[in-house]
VEXKEZA-385687 format. One record per residue (C-alpha): x, y, z; residue in three letters; residue number from 0. Coordinates in steps of 0.5 Angstrom, whole numbers, plus 500, padded with zeros to 3 digits. Example, Ala and Ser with C-alpha at 12.3 -4.5 7.8 and 13.67 -1.06 7.14 Angstrom:
BEGIN
u v w r k
525 491 516 ALA 0
527 498 514 SER 1
This chain:
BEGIN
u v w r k
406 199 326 UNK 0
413 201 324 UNK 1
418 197 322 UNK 2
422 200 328 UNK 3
416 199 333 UNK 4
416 192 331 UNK 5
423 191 332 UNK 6
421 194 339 UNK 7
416 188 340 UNK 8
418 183 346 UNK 9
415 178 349 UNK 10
413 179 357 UNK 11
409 175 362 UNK 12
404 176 367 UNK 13
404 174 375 UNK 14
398 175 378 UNK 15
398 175 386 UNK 16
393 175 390 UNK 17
394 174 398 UNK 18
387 173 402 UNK 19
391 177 408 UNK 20
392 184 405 UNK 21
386 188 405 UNK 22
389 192 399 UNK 23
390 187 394 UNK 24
387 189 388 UNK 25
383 183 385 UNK 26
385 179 379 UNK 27
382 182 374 UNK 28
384 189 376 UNK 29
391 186 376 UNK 30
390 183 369 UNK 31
388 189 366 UNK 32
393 194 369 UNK 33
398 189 366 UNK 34
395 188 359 UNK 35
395 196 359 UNK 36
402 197 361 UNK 37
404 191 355 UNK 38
401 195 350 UNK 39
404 202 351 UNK 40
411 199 352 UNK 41
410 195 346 UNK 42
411 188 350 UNK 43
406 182 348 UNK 44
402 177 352 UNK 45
400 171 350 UNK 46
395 167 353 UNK 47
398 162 356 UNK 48
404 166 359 UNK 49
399 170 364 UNK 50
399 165 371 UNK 51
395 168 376 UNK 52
394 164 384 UNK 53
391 166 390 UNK 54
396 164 396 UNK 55
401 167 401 UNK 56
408 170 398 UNK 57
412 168 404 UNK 58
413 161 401 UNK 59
416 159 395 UNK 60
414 152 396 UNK 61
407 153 396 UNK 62
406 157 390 UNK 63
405 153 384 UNK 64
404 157 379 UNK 65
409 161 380 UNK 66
415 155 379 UNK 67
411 154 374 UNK 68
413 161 371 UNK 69
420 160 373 UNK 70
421 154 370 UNK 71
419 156 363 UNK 72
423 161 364 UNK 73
429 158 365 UNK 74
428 152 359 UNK 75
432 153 352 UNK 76
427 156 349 UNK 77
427 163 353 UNK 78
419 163 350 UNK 79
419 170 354 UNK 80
424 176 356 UNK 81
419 180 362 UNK 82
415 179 367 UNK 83
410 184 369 UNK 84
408 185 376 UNK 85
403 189 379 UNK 86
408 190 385 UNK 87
414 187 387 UNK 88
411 184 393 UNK 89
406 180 388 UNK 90
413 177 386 UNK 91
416 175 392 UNK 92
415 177 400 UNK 93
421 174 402 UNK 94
428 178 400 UNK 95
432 173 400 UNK 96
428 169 395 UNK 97
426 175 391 UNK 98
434 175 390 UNK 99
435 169 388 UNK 100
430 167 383 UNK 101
430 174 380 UNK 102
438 172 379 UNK 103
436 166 376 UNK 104
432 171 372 UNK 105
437 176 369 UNK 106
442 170 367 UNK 107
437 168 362 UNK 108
436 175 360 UNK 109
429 176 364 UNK 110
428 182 367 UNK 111
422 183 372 UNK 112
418 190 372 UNK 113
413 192 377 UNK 114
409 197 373 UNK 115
408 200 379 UNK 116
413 202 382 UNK 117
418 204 377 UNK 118
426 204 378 UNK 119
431 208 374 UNK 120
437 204 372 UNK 121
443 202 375 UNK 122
446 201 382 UNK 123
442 206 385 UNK 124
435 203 382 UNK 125
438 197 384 UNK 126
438 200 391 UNK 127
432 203 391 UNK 128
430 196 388 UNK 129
432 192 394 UNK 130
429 198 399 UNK 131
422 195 396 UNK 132
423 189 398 UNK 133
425 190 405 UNK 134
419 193 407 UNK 135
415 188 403 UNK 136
418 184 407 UNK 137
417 186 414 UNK 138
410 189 412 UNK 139
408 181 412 UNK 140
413 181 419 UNK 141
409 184 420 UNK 142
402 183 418 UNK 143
402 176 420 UNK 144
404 177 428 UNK 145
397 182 428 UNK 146
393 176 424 UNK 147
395 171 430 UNK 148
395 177 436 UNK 149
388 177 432 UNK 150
386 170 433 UNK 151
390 169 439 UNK 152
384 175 442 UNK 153
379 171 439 UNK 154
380 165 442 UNK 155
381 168 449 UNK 156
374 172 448 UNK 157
372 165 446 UNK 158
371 166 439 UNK 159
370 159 434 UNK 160
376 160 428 UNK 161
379 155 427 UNK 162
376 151 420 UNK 163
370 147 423 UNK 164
372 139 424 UNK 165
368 133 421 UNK 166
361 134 423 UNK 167
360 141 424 UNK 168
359 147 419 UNK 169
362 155 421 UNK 170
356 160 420 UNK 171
361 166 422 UNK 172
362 172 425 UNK 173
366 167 431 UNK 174
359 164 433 UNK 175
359 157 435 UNK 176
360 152 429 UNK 177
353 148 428 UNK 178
352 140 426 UNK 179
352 138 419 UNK 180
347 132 420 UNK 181
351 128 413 UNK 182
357 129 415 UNK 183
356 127 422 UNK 184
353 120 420 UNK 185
360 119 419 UNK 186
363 122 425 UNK 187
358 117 428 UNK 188
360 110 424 UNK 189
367 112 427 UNK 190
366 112 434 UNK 191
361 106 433 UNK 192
366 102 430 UNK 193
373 104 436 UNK 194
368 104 442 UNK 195
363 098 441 UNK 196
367 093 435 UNK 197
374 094 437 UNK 198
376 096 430 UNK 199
383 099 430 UNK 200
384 106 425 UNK 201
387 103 420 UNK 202
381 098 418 UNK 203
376 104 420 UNK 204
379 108 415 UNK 205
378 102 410 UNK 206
371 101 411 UNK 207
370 109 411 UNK 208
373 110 404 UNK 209
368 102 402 UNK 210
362 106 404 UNK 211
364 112 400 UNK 212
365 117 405 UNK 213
371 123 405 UNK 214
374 127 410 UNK 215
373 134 410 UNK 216
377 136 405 UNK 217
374 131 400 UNK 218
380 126 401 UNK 219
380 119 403 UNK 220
381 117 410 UNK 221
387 115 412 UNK 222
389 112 420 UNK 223
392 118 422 UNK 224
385 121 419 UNK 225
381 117 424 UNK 226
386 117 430 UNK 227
385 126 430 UNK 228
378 125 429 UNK 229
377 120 435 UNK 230
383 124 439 UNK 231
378 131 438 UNK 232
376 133 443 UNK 233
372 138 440 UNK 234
366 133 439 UNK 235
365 133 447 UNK 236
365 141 448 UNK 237
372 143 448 UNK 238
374 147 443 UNK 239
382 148 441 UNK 240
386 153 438 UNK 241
394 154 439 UNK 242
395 152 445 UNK 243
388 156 448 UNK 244
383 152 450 UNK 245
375 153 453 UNK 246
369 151 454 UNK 247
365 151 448 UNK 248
357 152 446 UNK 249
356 149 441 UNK 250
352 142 441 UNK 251
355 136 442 UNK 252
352 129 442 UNK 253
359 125 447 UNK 254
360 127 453 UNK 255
366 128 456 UNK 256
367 121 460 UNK 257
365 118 454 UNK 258
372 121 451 UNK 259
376 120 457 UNK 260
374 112 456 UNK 261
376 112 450 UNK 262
383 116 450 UNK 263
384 111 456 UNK 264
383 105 451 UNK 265
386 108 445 UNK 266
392 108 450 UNK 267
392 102 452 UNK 268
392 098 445 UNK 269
397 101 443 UNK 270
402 097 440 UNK 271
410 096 440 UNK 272
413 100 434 UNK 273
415 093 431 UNK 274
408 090 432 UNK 275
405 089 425 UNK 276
397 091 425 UNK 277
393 085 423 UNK 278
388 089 419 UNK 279
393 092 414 UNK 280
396 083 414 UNK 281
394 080 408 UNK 282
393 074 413 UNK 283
392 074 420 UNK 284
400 070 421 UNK 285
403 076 418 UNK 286
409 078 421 UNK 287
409 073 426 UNK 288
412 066 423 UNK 289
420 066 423 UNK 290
425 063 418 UNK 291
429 057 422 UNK 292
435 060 417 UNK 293
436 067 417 UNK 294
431 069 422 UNK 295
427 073 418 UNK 296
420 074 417 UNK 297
416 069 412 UNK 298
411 073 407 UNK 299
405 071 405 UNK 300
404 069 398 UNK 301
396 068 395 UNK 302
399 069 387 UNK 303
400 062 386 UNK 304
394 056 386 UNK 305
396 054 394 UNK 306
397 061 398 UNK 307
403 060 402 UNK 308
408 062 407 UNK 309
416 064 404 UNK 310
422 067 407 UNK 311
423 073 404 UNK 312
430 073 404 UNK 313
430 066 400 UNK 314
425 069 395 UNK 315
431 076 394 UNK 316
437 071 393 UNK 317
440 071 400 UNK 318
440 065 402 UNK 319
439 058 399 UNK 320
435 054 403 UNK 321
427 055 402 UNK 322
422 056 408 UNK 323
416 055 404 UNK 324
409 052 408 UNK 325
403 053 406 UNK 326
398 056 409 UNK 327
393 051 411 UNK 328
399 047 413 UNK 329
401 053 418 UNK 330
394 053 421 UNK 331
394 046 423 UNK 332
400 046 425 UNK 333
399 052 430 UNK 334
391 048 432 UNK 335
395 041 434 UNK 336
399 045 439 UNK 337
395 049 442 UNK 338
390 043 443 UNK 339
396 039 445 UNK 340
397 044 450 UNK 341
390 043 452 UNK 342
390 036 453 UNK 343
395 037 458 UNK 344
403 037 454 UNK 345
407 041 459 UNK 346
409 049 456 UNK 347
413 054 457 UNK 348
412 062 457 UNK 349
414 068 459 UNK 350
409 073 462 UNK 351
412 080 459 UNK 352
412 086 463 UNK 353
411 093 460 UNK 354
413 099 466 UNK 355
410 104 461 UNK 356
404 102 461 UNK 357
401 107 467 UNK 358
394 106 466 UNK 359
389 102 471 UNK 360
389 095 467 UNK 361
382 093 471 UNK 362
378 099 470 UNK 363
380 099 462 UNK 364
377 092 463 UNK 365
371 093 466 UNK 366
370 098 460 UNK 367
370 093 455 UNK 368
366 089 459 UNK 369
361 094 459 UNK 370
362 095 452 UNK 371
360 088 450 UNK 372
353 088 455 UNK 373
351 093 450 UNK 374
353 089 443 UNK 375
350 083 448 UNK 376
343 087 447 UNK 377
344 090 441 UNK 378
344 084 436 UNK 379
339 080 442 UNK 380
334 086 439 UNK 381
337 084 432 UNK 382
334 078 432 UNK 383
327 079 435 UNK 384
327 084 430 UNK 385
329 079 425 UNK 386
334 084 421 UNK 387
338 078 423 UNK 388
337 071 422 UNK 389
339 066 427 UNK 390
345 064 424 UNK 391
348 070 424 UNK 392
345 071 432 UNK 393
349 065 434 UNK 394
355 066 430 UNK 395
355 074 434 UNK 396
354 071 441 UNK 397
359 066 440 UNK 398
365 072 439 UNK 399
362 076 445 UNK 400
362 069 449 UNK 401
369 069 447 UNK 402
371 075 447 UNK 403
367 076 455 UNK 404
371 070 457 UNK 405
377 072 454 UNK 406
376 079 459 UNK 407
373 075 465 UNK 408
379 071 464 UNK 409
384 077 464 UNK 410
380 080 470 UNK 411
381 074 475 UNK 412
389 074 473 UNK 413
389 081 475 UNK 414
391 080 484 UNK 415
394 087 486 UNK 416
398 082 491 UNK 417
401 077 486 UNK 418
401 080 478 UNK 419
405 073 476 UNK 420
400 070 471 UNK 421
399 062 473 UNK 422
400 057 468 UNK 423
392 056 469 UNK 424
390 063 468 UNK 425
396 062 461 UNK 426
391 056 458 UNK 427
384 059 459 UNK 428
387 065 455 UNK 429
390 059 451 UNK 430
383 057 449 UNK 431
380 062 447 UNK 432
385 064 442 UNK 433
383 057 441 UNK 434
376 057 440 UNK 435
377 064 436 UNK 436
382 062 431 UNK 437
378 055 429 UNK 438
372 059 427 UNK 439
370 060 421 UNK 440
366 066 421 UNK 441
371 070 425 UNK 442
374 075 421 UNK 443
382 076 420 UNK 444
382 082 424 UNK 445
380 079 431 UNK 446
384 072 429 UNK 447
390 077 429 UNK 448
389 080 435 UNK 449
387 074 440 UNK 450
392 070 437 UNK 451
398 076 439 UNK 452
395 075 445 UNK 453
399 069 446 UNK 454
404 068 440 UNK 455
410 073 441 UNK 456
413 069 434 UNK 457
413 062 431 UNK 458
420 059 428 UNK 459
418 054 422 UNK 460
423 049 421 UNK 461
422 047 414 UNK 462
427 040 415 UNK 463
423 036 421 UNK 464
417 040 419 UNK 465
416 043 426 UNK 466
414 050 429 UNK 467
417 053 435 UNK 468
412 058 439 UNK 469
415 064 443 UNK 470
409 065 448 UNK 471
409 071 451 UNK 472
403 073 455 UNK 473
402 081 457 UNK 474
């Protein structure tokens, strides 16, 4: 090689894009090697790590991380090359305004971008004929993206299965109805067994989804969002979605529609208020419910040291002087001592709260449940006779279904279409089950949580007289 070609000698990079839309994209490797070619007749060198290739829409920069990737390196100090090569204009950008600006960006750095197959002449005119490419580029995708969704509008009204298949279910193609996958299904199963029949909430199902191992479709650990699509589905009972069509599907299913309809019913009517902490996320059950006598805020749960207790938060950032700090075993025995003081006859006041958005027939979603706990009932009776259970766990199991029926049965006899007042009576029957649930040992931090919110709307402790005030709210 002369020393006039060496001189000629540049340093280039390749973009390589391939879209799963376009019917006439050439593959990778045929890009690869009609851009090698073009850089060796054009005297341009191509090092290895400056060929970035990825497979994905071009109508968004956001989503094309290799091609930032290239763009970064181009505008460092360094400026480690001078060309980009490109199959074809559309490969660098569907978007004109995009291609626009970074090809700006581009040429301030003295970067030039080539498409080897559509050559352009230099000057104002090439400039022109250059901005033409792009507009039909552009309007191509337009264009080619309202016929793939009319496309798979038609498919779903001729009843076509298209959509990525949900957990559980596998694709078999050609639009034919989605097929059960038996190992993913399992989880499908652990999760609609745990909302319908243990009461667990999303959070703390996707926490004992990811302890058991289990990943979602995509291989990613659950999250509640993730559960609550999955128990909101309803796919899972026949109906299949996409984009505002729906129909009647063919593939199997293993729930039925009434069992969907039960649980969105429930699923409403659990929901809480946007400030109302959920216990399974609460490092203990009294977690956002005990109030600083100060400053009003919430006393944060503190197990660092050797005795776990409860302290203002503000107090602990340097907000106010006084500290509200209780331990946690004080906290619980105070709460104990006044709930049996009311017990034992001490006059209490409370407030019944009124919810007017809450449209779903309170009755029926009760009946429910007590049908729910009938099942449970059975369920570790035959535990036992199997002896898959000891006659220690069948106790400690039946005493939180009695709690749990009482507490219902309780809530049940207070619904009076006549009078929706709650007496004081129906408040301390309430009032002793939250009692009997919290006192137990063996009664986990999600379902103490859950009763005691029942009852308790907050706690105010007032470290000087060492007294706790309860707000009770009953719903």
């Amino acid at each position: 090689m002369s020393e006039k070609e060496i001189q000629r000698i540049k340093t280039g990079a390749l973009y390589i894009r391939v879209s799963t839309h376009d019917q006439d994209d050439l593959s990778p490797d045929a890009q690869k090697r009609l851009l090698q070619e073009y850089a060796e007749k054009n005297y341009i060198h191509i090092p290895k790590e400056f060929i970035f290739v990825e497979s994905v829409s071009g109508r968004n920069v956001k989503k094309r991380l290799e091609f930032q990737r290239m763009i970064s390196m181009a505008k460092t100090p360094e400026h480690p090359f001078d060309i980009i090569l490109v199959w074809k204009y559309s490969r660098f950008a569907r978007n004109q305004e995009e291609s626009i600006v970074y090809k700006s960006m581009l040429k301030k750095d003295n970067v030039d971008v080539i498409s080897i197959s559509e050559p352009v002449i230099d000057g104002p005119f090439g400039s022109l004929i250059e901005r033409i490419i792009e507009w039909m580029d552009e309007y191509y995708s337009i264009r080619l993206s309202g016929e793939v969704i009319r496309g798979m509008k038609e498919k779903a009204l001729k009843h076509g299965y298209q959509t990525t298949p949900p957990l559980g279910y596998k694709a078999v193609g050609n639009g034919k109805p989605f097929i059960i996958d038996e190992e993913e299904f399992k989880i499908v199963s652990f999760i609609f067994s745990q909302y319908d029949d243990y009461a667990q909430d999303c959070t703390a199902i996707a926490r004992k989804c990811n302890d058991l191992g289990y990943r979602t479709k995509r291989g990613n650990l659950f999250e509640k969002r993730t559960i609550d699509y999955i128990l909101h589905n309803p796919f899972y009972t026949g109906t299949v979605t996409w984009n505002g069509q729906s129909f009647e599907g063919s593939h199997e299913v293993r729930y039925t529609k009434e069992q969907f309809a039960g649980r969105i019913k429930l699923m409403d009517a659990r929901k809480r208020p946007s400030n109302h902490r959920n216990p399974s996320v609460c490092r203990h059950w009294l977690s956002g419910l005990i109030k600083c006598s100060v400053c009003g805020a919430t006393l944060a749960y503190s197990g660092s040291s050797g005795t776990p207790n409860f302290q203002c938060w503000k107090y602990a950032k340097g907000i106010h002087k006084t500290s509200s700090s209780i331990t946690v075993k004080k906290m619980e025995r105070l709460i104990l001592e006044y709930f049996e003081e009311i017990l034992n006859g001490k006059d209490f006041h409370y407030v019944q709260k009124k919810n007017p958005e809450k449209n779903i027939n309170r009755s029926e979603i009760l009946q429910s449940e007590l049908s729910r706990l009938s099942a449970k009932e059975q369920r570790i009776k035959l535990a036992y006779e199997n002896e898959v259970d000891t006659l220690e766990e069948y106790c400690v199991n039946k005493q939180r279904l009695q709690n749990q029926r009482t507490a219902i049965m309780q809530e049940l006899s207070s619904l009076d279409c006549g009078s929706p007042v709650i007496s004081k009576e129906d408040v301390l029957a309430r009032i002793q089950s939250v009692y009997d649930v919290i006192r137990n040992p063996d009664v986990s931090y999600d379902i103490k949580g859950n009763f005691i919110r029942t009852v308790i709307n907050e706690i105010v402790y007032d470290k000087n007289t060492g007294k706790a005030y309860f707000d009770v709210i009953i719903s």
